[in-house]
MMTF fields as JSON, N, C-alpha, C and O atoms, coordinates in Angstrom:
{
  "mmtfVersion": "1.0.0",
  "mmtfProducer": "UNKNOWN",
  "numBonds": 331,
  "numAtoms": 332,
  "numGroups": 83,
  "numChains": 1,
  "numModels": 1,
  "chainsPerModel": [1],
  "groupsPerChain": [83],
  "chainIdList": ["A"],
  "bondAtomList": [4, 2, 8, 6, 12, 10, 16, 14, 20, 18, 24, 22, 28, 26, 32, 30, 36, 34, 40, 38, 44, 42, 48, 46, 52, 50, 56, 54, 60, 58, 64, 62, 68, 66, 72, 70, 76, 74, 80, 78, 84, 82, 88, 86, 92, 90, 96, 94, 100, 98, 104, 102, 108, 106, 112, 110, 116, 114, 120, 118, 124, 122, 128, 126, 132, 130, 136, 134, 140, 138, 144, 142, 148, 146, 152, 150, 156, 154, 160, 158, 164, 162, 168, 166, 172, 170, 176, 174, 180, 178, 184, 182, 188, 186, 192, 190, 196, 194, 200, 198, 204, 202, 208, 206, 212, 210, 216, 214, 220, 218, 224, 222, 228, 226, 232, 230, 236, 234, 240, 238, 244, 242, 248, 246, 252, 250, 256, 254, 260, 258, 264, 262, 268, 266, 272, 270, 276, 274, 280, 278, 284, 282, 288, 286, 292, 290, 296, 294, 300, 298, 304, 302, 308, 306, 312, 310, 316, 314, 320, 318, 324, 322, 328, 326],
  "bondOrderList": [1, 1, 1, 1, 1, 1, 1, 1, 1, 1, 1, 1, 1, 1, 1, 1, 1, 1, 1, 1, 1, 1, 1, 1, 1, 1, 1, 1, 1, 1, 1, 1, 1, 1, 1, 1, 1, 1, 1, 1, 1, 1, 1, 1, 1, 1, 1, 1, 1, 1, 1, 1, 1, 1, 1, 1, 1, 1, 1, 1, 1, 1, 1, 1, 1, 1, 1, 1, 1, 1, 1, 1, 1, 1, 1, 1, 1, 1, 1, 1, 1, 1],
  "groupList": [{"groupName": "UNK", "atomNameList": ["N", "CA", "C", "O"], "elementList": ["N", "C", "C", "O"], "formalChargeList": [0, 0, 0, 0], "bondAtomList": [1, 0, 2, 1, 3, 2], "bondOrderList": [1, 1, 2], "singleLetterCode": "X", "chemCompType": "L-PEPTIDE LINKING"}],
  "groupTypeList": [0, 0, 0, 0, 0, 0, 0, 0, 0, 0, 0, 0, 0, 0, 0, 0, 0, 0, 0, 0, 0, 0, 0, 0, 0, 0, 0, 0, 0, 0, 0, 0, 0, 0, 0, 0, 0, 0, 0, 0, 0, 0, 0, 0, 0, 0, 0, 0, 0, 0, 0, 0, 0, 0, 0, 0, 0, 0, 0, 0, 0, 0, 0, 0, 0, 0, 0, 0, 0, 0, 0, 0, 0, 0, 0, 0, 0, 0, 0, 0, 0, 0, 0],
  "groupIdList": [1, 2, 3, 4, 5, 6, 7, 8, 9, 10, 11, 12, 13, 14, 15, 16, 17, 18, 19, 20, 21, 22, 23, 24, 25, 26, 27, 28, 29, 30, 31, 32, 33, 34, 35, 36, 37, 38, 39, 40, 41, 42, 43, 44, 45, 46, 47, 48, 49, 50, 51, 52, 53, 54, 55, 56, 57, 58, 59, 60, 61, 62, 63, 64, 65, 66, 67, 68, 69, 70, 71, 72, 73, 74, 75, 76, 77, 78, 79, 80, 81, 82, 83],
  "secStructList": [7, 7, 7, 7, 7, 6, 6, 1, 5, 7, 7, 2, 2, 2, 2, 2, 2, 2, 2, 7, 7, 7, 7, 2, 2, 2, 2, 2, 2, 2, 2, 2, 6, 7, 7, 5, 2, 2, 2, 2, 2, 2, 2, 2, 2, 2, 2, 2, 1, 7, 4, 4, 4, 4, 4, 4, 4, 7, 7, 7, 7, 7, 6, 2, 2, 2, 2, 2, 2, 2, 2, 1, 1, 1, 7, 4, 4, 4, 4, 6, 7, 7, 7],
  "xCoordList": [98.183, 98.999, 98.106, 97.03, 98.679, 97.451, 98.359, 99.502, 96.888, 97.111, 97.155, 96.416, 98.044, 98.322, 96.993, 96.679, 96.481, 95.916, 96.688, 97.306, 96.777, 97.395, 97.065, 97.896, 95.992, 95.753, 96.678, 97.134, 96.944, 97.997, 99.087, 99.337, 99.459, 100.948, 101.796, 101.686, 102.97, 103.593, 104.514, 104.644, 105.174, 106.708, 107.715, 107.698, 108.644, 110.207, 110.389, 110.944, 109.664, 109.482, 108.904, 109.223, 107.948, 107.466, 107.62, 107.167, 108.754, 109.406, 110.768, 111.103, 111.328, 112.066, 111.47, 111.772, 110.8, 109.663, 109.968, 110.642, 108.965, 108.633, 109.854, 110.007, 110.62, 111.931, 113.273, 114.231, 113.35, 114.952, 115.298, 114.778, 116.657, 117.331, 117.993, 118.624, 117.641, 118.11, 119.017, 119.386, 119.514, 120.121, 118.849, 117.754, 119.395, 118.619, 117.769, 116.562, 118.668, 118.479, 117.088, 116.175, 117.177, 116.317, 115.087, 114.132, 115.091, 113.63, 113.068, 111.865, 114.079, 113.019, 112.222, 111.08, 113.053, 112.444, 111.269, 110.307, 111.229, 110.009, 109.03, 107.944, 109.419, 108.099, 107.849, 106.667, 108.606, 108.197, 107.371, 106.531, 107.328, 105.818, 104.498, 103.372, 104.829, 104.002, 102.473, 101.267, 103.164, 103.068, 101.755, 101.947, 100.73, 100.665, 100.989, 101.891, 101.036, 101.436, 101.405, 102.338, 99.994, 99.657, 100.138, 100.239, 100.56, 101.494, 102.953, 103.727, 102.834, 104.489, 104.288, 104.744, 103.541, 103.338, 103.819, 104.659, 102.99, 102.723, 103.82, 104.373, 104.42, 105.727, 107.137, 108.247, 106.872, 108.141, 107.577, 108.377, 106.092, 105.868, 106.516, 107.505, 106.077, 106.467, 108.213, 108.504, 108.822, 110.355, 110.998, 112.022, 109.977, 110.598, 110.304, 110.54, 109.62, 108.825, 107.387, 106.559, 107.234, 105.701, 104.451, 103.431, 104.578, 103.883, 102.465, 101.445, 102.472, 101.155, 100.355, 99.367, 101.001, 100.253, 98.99, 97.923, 99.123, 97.979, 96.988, 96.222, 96.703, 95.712, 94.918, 95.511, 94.05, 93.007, 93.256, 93.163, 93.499, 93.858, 94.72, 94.625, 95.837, 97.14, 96.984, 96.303, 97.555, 97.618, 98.37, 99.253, 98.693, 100.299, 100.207, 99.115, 101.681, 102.114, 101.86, 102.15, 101.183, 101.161, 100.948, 100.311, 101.448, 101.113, 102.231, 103.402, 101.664, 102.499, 103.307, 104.502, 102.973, 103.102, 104.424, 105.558, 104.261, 105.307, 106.256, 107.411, 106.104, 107.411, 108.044, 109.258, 107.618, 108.07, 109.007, 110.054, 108.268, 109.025, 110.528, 111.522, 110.28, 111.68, 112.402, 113.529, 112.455, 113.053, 113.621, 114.785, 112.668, 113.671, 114.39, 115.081, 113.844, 115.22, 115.596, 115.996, 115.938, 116.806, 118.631, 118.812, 119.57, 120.591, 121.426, 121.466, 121.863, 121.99, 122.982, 123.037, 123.599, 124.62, 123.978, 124.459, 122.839, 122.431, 121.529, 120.983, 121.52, 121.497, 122.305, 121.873, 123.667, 124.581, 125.08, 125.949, 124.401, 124.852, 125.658, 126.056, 126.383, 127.587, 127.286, 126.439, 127.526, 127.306, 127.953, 127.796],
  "yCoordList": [76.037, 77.221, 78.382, 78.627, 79.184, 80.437, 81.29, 81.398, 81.996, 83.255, 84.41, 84.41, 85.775, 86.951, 87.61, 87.855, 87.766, 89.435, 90.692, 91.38, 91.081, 91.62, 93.311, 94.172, 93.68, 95.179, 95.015, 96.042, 93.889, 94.079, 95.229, 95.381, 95.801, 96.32, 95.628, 94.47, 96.036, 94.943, 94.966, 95.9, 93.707, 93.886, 93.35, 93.041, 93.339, 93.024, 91.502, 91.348, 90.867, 89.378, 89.428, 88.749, 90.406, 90.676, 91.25, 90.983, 92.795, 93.462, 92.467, 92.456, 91.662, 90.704, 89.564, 89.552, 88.958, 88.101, 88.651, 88.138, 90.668, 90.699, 91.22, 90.983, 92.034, 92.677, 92.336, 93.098, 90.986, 90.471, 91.118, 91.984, 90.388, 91.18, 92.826, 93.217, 93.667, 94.539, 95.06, 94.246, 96.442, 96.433, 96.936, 97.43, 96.634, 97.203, 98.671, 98.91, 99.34, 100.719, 101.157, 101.919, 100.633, 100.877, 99.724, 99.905, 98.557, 98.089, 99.08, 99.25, 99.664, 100.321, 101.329, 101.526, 102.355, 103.078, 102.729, 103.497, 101.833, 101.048, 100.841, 101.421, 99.958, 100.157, 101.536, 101.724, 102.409, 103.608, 104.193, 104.965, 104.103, 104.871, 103.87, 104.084, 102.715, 101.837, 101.355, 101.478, 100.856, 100.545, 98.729, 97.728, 98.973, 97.716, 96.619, 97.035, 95.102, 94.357, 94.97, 95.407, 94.784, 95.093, 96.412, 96.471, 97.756, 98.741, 98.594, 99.092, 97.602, 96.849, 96.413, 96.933, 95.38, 94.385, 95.811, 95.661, 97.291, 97.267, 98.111, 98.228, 98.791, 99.858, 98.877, 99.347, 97.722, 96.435, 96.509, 96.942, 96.292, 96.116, 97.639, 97.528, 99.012, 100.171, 99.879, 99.54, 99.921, 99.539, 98.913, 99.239, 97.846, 96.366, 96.627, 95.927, 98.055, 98.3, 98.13, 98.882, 97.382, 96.911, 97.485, 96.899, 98.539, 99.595, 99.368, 99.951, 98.764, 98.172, 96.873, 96.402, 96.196, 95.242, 96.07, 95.483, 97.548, 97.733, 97.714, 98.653, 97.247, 97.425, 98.971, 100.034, 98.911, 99.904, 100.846, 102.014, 100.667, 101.393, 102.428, 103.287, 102.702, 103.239, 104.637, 105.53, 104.833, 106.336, 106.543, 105.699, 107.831, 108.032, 107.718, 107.77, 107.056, 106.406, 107.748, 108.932, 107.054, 108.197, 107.928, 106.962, 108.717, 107.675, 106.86, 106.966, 105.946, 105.048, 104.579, 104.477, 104.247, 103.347, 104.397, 103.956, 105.683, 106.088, 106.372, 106.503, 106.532, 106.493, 105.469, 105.637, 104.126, 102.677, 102.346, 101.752, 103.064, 103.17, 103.932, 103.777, 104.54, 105.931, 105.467, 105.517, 104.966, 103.972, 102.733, 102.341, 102.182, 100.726, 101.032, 100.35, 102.393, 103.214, 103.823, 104.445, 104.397, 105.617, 104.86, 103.657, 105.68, 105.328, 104.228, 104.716, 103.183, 102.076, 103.385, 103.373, 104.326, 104.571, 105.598, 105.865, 106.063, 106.768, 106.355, 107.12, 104.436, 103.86, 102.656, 101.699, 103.054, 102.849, 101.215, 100.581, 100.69, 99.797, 99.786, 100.938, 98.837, 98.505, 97.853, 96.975, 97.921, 96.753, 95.51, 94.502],
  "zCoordList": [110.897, 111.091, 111.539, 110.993, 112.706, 112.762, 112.02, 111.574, 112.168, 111.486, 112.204, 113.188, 111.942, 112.959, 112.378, 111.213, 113.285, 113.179, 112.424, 113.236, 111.247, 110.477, 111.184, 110.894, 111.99, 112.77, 114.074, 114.578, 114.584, 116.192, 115.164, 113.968, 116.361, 116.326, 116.135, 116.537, 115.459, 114.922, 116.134, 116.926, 116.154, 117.597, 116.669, 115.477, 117.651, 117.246, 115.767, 114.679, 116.55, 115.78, 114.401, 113.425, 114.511, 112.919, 112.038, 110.925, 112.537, 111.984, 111.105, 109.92, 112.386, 111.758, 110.314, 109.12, 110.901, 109.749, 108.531, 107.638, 108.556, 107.534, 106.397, 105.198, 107.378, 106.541, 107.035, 106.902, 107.704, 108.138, 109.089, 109.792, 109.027, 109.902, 109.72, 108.738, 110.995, 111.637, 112.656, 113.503, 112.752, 113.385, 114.624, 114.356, 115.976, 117.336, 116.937, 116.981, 116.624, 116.695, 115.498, 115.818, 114.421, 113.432, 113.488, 112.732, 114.357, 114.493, 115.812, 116.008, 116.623, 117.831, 117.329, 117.745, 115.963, 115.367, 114.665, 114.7, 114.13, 113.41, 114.532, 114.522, 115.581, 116.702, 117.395, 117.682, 117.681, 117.978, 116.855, 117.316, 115.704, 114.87, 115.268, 114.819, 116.209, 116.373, 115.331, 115.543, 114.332, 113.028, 113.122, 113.812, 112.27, 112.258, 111.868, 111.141, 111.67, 111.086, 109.298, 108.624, 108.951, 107.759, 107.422, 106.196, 108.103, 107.938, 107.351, 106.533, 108.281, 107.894, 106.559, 105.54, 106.66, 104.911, 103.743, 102.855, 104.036, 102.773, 102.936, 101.843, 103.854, 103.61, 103.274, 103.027, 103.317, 102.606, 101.718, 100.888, 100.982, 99.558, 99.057, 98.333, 99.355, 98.944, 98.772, 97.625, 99.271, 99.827, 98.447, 97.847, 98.15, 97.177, 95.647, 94.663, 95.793, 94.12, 94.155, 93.64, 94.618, 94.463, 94.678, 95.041, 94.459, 94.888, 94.068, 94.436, 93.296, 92.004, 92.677, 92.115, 94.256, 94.746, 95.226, 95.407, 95.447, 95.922, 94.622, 94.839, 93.654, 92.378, 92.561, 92.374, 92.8, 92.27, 93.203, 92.829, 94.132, 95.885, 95.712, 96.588, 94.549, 94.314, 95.175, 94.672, 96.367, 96.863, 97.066, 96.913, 97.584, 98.385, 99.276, 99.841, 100.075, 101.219, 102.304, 102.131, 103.519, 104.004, 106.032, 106.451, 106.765, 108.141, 108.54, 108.175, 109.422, 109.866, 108.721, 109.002, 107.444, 106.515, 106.153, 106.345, 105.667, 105.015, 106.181, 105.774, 107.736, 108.24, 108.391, 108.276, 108.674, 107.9, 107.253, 107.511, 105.764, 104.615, 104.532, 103.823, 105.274, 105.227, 106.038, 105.544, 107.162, 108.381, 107.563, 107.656, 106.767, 106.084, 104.494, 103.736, 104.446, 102.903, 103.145, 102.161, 104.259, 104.532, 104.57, 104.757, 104.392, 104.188, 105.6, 106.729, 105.422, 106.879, 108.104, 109.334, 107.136, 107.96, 109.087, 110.189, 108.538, 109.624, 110.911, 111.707, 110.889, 111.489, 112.221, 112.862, 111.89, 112.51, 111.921, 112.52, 110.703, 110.077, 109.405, 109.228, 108.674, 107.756, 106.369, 106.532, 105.554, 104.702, 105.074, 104.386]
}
């Protein structure tokens, strides 16, 4: 199995991977902060609670990472989703 380069930018496919499915509108937003893979990883870990995977590292979200974060918790409707 390879392995991604966790520093590429993340694209459409990995946004999908890492946090499912989306609607159009809110993965373009996610690639427009043009986010890395590992950006991605950790603003889904922030997202899921897990904010303690970072161990000793604990900082505030901040950067790519926290617009990420606000893009995949912000409310669906202001991205034009449904439940």
């Amino acid at each position: 199995m390879e392995t991604k380069d966790r520093t590429a930018k993340a694209t459409s496919s990995d946004i999908t991977d890492i946090l499912g499915p989306m609607s159009d509108t809110r993965r373009t937003a996610i690639i427009a902060v043009a986010g890395t893979i590992e950006q991605l990883e950790e603003a889904a870990a922030w997202a899921a609670g897990e904010s303690d995977v970072m161990g000793q590292l604990r900082r505030p979200v901040s950067g790519p990472v926290a617009a990420i974060y606000d893009i995949i918790t912000a409310v669906e409707e202001q991205y034009g989703e449904e439940d």
